[in-house]
C-alpha positions, 0 to 999 in steps of 0.5 A: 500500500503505497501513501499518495499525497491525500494520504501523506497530508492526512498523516500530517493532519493527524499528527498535528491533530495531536498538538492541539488543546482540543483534541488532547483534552478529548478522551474519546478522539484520543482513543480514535488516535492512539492505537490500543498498544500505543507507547510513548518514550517522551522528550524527558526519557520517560516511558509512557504507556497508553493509559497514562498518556490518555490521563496526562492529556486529559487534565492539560489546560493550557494551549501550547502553539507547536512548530512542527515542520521537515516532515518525512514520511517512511512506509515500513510495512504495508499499512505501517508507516513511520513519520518523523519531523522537528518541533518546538514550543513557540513563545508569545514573543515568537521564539522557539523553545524545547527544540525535540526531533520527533518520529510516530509509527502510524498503523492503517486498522481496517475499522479504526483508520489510521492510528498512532502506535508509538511516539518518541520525542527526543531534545535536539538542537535549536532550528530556525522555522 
């Protein structure tokens, strides 16, 4: 199963989907989002897993505006791909802090659609957006 550009921008869609207060804040699309093996090893070095990050997700109150660009997309397996990508936090001021390279491993379930079943962020070296 080859990703055609739709296909491509959905991925990125959903990643971003994934950043915003709205959709961290909702139980019931995070469970749409996260497959149910979901893992995270977090930008801290902790590793998290589907619950725990459903919880800390859900008691988030404050919008944090992401910089997220250099997107590249990998397919691994059929229905299996692996996104990676640079972000940042940006400030009110418009500086970036707490740079992190970024990869997900999205999976295609037949009834579900396409679900993220692994995250890890690790700290980089600042960028320019």
């Amino acid at each position: 199963m080859a990703l055609d550009e739709a296909q491509r921008h959905l991925l990125w869609r959903l990643e971003c989907e994934l950043h915003g207060l709205a959709t961290r804040q909702d139980r019931a699309r995070l469970e749409q989002l996260l497959h149910p093996a979901f893992r995270e090893h977090g930008r801290s070095g902790r590793r998290y897993n589907r619950e725990e990050i459903l919880t800390r997700l859900t008691a988030e109150s404050v919008e944090v505006c992401v910089q997220a660009q250099d997107f590249e997309l990998q397919m691994l397996a059929d229905g299996v791909c692996l996104l990676t990508y640079r972000s940042a936090h940006r400030q009110a001021d418009g500086s970036l802090r707490q740079h992190s390279n970024r990869c997900s491993i999205w999976s295609y379930e037949p009834v579900a659609g396409w679900q993220m079943r692994f995250h890890q962020g690790t700290p980089s070296e600042p960028f320019e957006a």
